[in-house]
N, CA and C atoms as a LAMMPS dump frame, in Angstrom:
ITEM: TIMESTEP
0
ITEM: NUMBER OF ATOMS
651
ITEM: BOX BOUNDS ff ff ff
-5.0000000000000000e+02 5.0000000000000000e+02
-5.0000000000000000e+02 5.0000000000000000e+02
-5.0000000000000000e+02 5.0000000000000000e+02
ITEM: ATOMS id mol type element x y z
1 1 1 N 0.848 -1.195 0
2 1 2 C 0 0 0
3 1 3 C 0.883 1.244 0
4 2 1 N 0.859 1.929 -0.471
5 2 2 C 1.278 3.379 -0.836
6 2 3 C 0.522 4.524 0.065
7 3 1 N 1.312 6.026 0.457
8 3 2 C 1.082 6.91 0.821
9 3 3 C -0.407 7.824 0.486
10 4 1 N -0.198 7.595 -1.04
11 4 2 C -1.871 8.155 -1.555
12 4 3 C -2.972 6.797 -1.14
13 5 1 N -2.898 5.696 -1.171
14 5 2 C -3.986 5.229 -0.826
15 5 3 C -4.183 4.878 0.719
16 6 1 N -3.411 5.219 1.425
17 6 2 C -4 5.322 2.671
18 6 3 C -4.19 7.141 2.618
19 7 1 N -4.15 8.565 1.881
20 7 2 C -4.807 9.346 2.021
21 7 3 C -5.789 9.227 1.561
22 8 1 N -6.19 8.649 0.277
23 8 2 C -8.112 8.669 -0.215
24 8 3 C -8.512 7.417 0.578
25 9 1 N -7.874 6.016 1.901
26 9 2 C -8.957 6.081 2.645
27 9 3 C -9.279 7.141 3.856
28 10 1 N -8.433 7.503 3.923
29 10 2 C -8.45 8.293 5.27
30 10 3 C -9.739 9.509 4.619
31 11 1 N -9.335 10.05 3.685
32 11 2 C -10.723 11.1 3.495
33 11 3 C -12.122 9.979 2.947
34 12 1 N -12.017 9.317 2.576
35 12 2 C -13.359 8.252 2.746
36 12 3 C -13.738 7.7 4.12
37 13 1 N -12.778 7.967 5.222
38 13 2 C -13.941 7.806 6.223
39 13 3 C -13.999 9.336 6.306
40 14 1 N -13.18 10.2 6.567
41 14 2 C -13.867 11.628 7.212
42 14 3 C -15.057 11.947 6.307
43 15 1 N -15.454 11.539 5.328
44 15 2 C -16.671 11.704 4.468
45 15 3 C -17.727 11.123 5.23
46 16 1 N -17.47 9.616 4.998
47 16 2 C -17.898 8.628 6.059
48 16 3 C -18.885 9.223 7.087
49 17 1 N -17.954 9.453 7.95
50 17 2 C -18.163 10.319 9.076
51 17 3 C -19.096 11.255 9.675
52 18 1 N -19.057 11.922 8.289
53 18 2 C -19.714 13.457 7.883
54 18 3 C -18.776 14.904 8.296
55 19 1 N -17.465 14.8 8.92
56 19 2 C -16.307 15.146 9.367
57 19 3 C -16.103 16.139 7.891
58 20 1 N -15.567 17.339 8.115
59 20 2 C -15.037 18.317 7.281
60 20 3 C -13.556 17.439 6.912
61 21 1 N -12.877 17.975 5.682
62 21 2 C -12.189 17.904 4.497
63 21 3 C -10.871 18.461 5.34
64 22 1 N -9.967 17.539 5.742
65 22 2 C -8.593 17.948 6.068
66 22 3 C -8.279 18.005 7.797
67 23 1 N -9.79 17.271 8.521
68 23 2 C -9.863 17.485 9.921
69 23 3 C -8.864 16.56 10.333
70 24 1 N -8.451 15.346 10.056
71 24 2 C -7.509 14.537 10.376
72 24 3 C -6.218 15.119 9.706
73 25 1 N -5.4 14.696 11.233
74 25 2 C -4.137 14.851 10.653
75 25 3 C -3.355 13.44 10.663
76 26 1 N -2.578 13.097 9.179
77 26 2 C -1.816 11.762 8.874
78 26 3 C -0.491 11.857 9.362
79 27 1 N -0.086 10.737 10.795
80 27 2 C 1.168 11.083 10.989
81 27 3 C 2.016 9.752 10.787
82 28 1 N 2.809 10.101 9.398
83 28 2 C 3.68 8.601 9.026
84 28 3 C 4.594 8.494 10.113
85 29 1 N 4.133 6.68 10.868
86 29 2 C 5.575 6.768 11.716
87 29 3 C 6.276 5.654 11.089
88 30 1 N 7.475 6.851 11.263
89 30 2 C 9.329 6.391 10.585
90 30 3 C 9.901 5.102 11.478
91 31 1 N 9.546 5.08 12.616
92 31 2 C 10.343 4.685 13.726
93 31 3 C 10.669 2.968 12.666
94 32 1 N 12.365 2.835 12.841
95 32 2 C 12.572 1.81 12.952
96 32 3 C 12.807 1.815 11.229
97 33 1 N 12.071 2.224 10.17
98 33 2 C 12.471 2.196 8.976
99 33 3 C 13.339 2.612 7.865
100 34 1 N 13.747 1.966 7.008
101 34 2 C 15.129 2.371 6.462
102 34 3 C 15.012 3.774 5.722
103 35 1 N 16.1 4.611 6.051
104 35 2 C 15.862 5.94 5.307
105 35 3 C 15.279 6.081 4.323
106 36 1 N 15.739 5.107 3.062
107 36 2 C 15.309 4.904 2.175
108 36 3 C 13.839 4.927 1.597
109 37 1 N 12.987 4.306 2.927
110 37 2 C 11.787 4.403 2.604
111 37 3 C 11.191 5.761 3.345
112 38 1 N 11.753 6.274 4.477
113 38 2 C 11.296 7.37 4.425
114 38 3 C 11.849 8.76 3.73
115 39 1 N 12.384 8.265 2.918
116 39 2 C 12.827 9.489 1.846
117 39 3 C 12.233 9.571 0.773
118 40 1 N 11.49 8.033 0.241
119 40 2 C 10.353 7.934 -0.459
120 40 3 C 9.17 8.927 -0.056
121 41 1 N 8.733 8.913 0.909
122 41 2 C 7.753 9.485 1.83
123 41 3 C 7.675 11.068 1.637
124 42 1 N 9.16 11.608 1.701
125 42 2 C 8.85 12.724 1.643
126 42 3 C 9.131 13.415 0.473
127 43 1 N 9.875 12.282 -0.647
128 43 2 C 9.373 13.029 -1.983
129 43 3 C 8.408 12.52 -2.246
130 44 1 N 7.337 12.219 -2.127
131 44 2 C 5.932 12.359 -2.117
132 44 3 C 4.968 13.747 -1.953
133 45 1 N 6 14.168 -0.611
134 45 2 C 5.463 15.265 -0.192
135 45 3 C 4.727 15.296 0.686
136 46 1 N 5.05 14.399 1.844
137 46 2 C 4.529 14.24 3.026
138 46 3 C 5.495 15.013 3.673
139 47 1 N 4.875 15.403 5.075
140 47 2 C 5.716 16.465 6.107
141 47 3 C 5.643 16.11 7.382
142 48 1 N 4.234 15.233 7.719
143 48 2 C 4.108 14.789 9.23
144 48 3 C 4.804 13.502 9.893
145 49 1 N 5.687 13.356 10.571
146 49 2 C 5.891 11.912 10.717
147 49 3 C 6.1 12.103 12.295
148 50 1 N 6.183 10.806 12.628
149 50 2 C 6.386 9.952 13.539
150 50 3 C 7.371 9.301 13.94
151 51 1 N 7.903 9.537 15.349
152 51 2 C 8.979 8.7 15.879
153 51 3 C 8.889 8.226 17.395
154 52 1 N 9.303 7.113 17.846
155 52 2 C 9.022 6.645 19.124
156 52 3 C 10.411 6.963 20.239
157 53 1 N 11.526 6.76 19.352
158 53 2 C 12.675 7.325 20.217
159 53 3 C 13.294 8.278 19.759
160 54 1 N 14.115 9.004 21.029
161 54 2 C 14.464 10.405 20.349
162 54 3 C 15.926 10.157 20.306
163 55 1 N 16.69 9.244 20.29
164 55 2 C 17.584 8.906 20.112
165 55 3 C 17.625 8.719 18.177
166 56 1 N 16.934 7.613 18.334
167 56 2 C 16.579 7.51 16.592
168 56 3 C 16.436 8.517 15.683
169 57 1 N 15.18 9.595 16.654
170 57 2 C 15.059 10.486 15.574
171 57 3 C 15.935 11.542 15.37
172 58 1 N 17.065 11.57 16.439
173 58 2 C 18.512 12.567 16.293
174 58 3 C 19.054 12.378 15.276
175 59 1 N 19.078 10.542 15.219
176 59 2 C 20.184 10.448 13.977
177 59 3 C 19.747 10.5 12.874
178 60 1 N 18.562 10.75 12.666
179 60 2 C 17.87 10.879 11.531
180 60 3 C 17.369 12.073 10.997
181 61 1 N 17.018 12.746 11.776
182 61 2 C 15.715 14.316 10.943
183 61 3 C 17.175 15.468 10.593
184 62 1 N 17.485 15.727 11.178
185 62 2 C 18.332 16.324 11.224
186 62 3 C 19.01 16.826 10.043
187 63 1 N 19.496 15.775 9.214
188 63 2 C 19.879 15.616 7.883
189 63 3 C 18.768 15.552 7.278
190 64 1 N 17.931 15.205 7.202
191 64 2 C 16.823 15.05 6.177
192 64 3 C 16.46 16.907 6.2
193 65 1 N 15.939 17.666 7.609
194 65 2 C 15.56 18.792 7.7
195 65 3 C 16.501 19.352 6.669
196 66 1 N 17.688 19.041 5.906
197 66 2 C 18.534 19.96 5.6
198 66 3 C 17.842 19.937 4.172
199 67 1 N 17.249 19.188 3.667
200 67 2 C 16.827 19.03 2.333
201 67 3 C 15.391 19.279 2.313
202 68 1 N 14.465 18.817 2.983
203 68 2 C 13.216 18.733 3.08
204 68 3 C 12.425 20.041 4.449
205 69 1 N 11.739 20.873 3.852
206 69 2 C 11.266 22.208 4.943
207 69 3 C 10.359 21.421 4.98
208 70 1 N 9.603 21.916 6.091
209 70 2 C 8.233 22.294 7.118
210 70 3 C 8.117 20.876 7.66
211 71 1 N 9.833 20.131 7.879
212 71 2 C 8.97 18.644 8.338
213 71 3 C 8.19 19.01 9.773
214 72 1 N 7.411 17.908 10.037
215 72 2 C 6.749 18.373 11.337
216 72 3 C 6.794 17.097 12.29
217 73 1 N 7.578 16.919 13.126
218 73 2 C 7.888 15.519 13.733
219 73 3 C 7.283 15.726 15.251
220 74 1 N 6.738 14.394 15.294
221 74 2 C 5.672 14.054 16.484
222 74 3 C 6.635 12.851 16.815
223 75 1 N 6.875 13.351 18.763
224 75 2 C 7.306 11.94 19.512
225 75 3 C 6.095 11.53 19.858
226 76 1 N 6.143 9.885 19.516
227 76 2 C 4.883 8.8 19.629
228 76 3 C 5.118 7.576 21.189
229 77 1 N 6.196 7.663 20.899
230 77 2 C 6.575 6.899 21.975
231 77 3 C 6.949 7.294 23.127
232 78 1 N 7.364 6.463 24.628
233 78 2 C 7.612 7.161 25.721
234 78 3 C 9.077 8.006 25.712
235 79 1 N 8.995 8.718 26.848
236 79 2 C 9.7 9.856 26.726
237 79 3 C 10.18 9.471 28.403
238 80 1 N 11.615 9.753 28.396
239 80 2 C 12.08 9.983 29.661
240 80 3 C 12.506 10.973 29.919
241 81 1 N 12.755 11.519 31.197
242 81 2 C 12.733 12.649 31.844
243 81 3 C 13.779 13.172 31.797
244 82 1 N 14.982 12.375 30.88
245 82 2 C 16.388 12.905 31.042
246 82 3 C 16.453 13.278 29.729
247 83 1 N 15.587 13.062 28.734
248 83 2 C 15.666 13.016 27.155
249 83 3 C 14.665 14.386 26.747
250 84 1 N 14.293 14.928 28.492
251 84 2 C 12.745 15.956 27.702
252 84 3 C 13.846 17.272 27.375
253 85 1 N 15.002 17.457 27.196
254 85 2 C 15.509 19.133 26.449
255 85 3 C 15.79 18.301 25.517
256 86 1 N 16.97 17.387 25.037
257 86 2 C 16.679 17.065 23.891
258 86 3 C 15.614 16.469 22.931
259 87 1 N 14.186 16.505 23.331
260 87 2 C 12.837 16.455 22.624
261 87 3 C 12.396 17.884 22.147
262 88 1 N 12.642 18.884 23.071
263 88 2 C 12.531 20.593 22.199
264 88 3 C 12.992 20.789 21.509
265 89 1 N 14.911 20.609 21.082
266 89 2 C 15.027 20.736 20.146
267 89 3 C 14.657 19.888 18.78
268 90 1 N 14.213 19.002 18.757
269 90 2 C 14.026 17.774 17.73
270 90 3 C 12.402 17.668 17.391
271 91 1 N 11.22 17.715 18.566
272 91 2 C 10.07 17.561 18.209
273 91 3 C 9.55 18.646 17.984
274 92 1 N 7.834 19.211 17.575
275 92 2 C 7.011 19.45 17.123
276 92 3 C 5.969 19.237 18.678
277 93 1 N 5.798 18.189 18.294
278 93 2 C 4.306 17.497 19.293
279 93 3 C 4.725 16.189 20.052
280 94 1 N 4.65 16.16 21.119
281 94 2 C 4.411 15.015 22.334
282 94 3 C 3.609 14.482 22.36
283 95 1 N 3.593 12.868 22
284 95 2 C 1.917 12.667 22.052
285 95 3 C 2.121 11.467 23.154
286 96 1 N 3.014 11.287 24.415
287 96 2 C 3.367 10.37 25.296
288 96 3 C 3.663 11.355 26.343
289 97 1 N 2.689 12.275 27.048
290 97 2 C 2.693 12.6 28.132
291 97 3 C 1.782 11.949 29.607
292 98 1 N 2.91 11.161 30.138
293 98 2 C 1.679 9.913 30.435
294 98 3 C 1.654 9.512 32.407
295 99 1 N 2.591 10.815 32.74
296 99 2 C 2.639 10.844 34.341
297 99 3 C 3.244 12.405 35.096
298 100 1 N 2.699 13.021 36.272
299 100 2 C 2.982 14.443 36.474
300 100 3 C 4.659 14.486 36.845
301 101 1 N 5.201 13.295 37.005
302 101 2 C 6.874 13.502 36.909
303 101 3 C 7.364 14.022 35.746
304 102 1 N 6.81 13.851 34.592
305 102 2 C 7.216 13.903 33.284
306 102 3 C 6.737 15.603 32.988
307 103 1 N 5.332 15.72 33.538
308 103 2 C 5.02 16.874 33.394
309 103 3 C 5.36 18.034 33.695
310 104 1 N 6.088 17.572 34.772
311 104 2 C 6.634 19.157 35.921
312 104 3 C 8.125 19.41 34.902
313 105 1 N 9.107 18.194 34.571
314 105 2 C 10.019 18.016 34.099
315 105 3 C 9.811 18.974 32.789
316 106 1 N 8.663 18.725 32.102
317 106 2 C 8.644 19.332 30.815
318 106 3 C 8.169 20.92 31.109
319 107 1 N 7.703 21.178 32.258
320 107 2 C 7.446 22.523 32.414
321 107 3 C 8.436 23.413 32.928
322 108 1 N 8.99 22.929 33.667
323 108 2 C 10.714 23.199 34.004
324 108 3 C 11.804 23.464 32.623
325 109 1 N 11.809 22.869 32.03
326 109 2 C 12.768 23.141 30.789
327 109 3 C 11.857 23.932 30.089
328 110 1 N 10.558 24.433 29.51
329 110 2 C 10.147 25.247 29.035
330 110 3 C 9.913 26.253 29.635
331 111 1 N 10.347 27.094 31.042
332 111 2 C 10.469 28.001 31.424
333 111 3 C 11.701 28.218 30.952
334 112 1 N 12.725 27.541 30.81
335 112 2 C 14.053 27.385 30.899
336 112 3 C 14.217 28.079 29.517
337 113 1 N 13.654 27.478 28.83
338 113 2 C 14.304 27.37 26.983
339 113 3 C 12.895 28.439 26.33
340 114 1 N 11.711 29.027 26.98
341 114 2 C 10.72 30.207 26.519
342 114 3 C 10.426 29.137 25.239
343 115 1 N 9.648 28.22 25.129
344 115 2 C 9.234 27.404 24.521
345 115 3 C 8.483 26.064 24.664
346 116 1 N 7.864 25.908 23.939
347 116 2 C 7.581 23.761 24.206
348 116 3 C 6.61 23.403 23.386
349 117 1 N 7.041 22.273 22.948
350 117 2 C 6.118 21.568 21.715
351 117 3 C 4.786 21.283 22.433
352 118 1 N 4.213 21.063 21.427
353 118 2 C 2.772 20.886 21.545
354 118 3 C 2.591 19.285 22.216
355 119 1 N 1.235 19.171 23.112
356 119 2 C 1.644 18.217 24.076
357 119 3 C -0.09 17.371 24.04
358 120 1 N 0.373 15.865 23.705
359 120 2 C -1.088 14.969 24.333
360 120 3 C -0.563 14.102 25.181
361 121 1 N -1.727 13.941 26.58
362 121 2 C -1.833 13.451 27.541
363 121 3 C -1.869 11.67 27.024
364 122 1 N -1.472 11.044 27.579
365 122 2 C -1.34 9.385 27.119
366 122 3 C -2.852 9.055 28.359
367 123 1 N -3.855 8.652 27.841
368 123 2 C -4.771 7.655 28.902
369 123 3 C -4.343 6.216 28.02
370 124 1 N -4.295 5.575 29.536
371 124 2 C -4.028 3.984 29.384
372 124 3 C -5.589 3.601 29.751
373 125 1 N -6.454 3.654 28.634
374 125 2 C -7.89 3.308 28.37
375 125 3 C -8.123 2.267 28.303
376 126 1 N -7.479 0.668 28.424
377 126 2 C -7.811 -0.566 28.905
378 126 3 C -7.166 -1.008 30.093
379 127 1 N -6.235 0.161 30.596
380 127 2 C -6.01 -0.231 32.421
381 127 3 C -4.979 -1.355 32.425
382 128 1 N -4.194 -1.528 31.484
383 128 2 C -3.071 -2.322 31.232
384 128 3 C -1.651 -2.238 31.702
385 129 1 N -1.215 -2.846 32.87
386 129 2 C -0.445 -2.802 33.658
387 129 3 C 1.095 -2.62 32.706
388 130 1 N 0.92 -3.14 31.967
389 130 2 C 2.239 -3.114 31.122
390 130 3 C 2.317 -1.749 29.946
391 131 1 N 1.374 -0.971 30.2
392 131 2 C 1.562 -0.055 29.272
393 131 3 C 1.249 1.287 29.73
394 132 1 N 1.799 2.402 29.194
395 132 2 C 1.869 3.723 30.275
396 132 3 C 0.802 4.509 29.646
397 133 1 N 0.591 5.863 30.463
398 133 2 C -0.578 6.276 30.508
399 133 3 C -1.136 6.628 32.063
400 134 1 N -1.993 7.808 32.126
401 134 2 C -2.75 7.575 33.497
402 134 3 C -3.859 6.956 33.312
403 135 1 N -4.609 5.805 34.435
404 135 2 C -5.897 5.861 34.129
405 135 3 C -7.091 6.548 33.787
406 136 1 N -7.932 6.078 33.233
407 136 2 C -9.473 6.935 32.987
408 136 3 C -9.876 7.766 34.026
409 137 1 N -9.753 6.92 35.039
410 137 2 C -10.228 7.511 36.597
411 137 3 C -9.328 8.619 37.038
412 138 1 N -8.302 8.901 36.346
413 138 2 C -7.013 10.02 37.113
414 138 3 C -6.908 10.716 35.5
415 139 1 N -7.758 10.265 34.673
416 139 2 C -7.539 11.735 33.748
417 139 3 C -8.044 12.494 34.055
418 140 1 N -8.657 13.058 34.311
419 140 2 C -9.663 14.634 34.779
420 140 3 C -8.457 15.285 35.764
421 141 1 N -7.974 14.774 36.741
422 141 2 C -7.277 15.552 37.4
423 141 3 C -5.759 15.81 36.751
424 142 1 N -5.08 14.657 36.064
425 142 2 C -3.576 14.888 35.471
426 142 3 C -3.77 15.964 34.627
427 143 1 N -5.004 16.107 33.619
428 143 2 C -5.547 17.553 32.445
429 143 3 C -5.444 18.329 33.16
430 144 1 N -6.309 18.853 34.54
431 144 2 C -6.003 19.839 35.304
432 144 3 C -4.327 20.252 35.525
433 145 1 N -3.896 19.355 36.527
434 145 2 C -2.248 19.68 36.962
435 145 3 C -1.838 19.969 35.68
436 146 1 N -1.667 19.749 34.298
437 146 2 C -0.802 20.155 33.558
438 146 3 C -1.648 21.595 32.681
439 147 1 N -2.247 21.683 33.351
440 147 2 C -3.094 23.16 32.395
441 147 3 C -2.666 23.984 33.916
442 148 1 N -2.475 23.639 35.186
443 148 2 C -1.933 24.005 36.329
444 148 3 C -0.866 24.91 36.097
445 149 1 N 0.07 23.697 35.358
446 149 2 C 1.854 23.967 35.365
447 149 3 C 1.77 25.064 33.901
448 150 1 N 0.866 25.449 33.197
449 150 2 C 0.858 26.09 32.044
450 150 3 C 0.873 25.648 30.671
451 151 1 N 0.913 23.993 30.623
452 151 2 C 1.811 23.09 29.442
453 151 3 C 0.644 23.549 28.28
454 152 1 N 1.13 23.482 26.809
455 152 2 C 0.263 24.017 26.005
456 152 3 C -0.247 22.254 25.615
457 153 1 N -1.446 21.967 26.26
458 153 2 C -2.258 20.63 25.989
459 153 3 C -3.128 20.622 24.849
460 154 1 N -2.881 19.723 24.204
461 154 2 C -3.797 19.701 22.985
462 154 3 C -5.197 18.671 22.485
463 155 1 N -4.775 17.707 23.596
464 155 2 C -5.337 16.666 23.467
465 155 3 C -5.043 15.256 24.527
466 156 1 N -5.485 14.506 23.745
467 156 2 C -5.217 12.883 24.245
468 156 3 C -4.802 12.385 23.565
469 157 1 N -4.086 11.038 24.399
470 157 2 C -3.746 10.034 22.978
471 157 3 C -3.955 8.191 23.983
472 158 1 N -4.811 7.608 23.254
473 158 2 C -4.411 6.167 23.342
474 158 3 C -3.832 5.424 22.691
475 159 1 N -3.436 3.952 23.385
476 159 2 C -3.258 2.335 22.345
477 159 3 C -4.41 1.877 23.062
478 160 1 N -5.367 1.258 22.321
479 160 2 C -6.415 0.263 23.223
480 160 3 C -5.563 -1.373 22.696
481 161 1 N -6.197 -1.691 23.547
482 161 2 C -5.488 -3.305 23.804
483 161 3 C -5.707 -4.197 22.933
484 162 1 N -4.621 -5.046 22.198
485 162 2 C -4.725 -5.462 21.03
486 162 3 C -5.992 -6.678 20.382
487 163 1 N -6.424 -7.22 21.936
488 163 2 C -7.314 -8.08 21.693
489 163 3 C -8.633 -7.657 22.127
490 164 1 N -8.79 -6.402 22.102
491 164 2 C -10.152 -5.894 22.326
492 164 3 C -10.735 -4.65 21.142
493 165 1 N -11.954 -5.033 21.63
494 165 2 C -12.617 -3.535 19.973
495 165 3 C -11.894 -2.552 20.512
496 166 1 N -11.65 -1.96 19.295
497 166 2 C -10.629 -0.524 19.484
498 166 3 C -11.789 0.531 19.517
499 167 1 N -12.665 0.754 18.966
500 167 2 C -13.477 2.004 18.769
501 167 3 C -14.459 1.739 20.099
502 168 1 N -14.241 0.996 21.622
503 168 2 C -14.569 1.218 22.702
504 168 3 C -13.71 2.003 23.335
505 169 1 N -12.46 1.978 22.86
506 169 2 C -11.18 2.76 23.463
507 169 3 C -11.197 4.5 22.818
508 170 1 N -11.666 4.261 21.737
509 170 2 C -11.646 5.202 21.181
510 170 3 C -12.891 6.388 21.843
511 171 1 N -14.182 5.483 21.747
512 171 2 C -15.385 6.295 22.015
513 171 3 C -15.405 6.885 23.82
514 172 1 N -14.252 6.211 24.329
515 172 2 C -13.781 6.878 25.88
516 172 3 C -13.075 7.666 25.789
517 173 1 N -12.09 7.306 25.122
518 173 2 C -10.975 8.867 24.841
519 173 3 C -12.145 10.225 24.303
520 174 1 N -12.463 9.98 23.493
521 174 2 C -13.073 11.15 23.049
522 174 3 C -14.23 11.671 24.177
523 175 1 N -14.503 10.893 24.972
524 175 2 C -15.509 11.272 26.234
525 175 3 C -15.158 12.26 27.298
526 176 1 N -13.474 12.148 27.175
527 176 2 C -12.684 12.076 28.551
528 176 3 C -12.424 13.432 27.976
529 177 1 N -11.813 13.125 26.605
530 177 2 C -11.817 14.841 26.306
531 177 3 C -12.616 16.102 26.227
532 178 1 N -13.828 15.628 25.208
533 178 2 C -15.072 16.308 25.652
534 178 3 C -15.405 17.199 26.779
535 179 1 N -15.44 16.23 28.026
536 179 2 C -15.634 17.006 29.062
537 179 3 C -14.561 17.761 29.718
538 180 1 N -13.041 17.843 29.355
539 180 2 C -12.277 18.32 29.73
540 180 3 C -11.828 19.742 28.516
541 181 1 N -12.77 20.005 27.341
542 181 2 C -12.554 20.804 26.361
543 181 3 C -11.565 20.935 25.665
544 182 1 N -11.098 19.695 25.361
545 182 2 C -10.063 19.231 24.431
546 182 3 C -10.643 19.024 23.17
547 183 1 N -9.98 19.031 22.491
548 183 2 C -10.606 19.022 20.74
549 183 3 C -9.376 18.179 20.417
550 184 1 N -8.034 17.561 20.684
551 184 2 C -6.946 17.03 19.576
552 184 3 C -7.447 15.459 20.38
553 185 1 N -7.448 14.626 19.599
554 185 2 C -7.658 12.842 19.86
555 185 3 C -6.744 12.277 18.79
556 186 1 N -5.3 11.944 19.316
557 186 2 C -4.766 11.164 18.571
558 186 3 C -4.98 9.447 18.859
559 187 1 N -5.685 8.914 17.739
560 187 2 C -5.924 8.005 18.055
561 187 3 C -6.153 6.971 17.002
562 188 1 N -5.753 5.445 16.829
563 188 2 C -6.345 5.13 15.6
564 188 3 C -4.443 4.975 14.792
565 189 1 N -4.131 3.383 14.116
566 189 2 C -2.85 3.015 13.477
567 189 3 C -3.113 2.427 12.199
568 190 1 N -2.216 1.709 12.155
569 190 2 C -2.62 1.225 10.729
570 190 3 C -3.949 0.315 10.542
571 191 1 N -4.325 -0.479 11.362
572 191 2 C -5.122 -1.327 11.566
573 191 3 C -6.397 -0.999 11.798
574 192 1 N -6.57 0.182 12.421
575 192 2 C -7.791 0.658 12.723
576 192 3 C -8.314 1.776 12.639
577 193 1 N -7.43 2.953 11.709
578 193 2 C -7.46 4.422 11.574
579 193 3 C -9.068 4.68 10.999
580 194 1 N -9.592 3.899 10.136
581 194 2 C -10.967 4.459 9.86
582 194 3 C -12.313 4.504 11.073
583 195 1 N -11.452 3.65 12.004
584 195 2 C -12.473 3.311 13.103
585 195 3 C -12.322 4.323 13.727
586 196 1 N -10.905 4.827 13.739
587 196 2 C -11.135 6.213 14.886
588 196 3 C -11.299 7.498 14.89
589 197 1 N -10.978 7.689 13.124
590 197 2 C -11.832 8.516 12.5
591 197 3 C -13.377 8.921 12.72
592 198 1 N -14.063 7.382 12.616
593 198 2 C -15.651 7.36 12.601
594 198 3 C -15.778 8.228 14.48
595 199 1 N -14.534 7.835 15.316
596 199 2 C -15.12 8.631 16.423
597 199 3 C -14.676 9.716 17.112
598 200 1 N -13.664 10.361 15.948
599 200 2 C -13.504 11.833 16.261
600 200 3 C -11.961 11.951 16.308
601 201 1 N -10.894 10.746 15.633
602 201 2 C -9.6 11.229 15.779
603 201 3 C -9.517 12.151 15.07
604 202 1 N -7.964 13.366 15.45
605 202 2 C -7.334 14.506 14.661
606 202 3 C -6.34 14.16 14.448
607 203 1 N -5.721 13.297 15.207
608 203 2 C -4.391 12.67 14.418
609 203 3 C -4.288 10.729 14.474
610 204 1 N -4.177 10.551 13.355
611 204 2 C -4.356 9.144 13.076
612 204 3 C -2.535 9.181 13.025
613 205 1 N -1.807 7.621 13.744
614 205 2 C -0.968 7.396 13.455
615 205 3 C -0.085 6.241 12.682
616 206 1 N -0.081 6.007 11.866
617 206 2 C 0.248 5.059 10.491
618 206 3 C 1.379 4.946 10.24
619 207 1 N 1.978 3.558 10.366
620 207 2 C 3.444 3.234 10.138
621 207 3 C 3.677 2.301 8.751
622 208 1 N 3.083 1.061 9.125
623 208 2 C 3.44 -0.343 8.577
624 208 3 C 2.404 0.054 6.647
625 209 1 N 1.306 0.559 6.799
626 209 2 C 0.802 0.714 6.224
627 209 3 C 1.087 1.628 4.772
628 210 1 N 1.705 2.791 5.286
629 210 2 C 2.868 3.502 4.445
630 210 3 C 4.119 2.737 4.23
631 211 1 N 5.029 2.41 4.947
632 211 2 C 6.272 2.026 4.465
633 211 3 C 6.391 0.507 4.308
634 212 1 N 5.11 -0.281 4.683
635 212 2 C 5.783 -1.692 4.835
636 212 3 C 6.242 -2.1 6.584
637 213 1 N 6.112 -3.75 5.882
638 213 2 C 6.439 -3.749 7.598
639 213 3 C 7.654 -3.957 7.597
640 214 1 N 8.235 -3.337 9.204
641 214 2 C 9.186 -3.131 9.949
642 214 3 C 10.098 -4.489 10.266
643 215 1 N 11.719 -3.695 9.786
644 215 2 C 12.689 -5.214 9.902
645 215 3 C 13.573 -4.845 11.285
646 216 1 N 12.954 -5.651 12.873
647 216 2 C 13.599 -5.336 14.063
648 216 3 C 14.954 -6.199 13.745
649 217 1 N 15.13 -6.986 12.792
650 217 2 C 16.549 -7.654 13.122
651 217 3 C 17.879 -6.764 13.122
């Protein structure tokens, strides 16, 4: 599958939907794939991507930024507290803000540096011990503390659990935000982006689907 046909499905569900023309945002994640294919990607003329470590994405954007303007890079994956100044200079958007240690940390260096990328809260929306996030039950208050500390919040972001319906995970995230007056729901991968479309994602995140699947050897 190619870059254009996961964009005409992605606007066949926001049609779908009944969703306005350009409300989703497509974020190709790079993580793990050979330059090669993401250099395909962006002579295409894609700009949004995706990365899970910021180690990776050092050795990577960097050089590419030198050839390619307006990239716009989103950390997808977790973030440690020793890695959050080198994430200002390198990211865009946080979409793994997922405990108030992390939060104070990131509000601290953006007093520091008069700056900070744009930021979604991680809910761990199937309560899965092995995966980060605050619970459902402690989102309302973590949104508060970090609109507290000043952080510019944009949203939410889940993974719902691989062996359960995703658009139950989805139709909570978007609940949680709702009442907290959030409008950004990143939510929704290769597998299930039209589903989370149908329930209000703004940023869908898509890896395997654009580049092929991923060689960990």
């Amino acid at each position: 599958m190619s870059l254009a046909d996961i964009t005409a499905r992605v606007d066949a569900a926001i049609s779908a939907a009944g969703r306005s023309p350009g409300c989703v945002t497509l974020i190709a994640v790079s993580k793990t794939q050979p330059n090669e294919r993401v250099e395909d990607v962006l002579r295409d003329g894609h700009r949004v991507f995706g990365e899970n470590r910021v180690q990776e994405a050092a050795g990577k954007w960097p050089e590419f930024r030198e050839t390619y303007e307006n990239v716009d890079l989103h950390l997808i994956g977790p973030l440690q507290s020793n890695k959050v100044r080198q994430t200002f200079d390198l990211f865009q958007t946080i979409h793994s803000v997922d405990r108030p240690k992390l939060a104070n940390t990131i509000a601290r260096i953006a007093d520091e540096v008069g700056h900070c990328p744009d930021l979604f809260l991680q809910v761990n929306t199937g309560e899965e011990d092995q995966k980060a996030g605050v619970l459902p039950a402690d989102a309302d208050e973590f949104i508060a503390e970090c609109r507290k500390l000043d952080l510019p919040v944009k949203g939410l972001m889940c993974i719902p659990p691989v062996d359960e319906e995703p658009s139950l995970h989805f139709a909570l995230l978007a609940k949680i935000a709702a009442r907290n007056d959030l409008l950004g729901l990143s939510m929704g991968m290769s597998s299930d982006f039209e589903s989370a479309i149908a329930q209000g994602a703004t940023h869908i995140r898509v890896g395997s689907a654009i580049f092929g699947e991923r060689d960990y050897t």
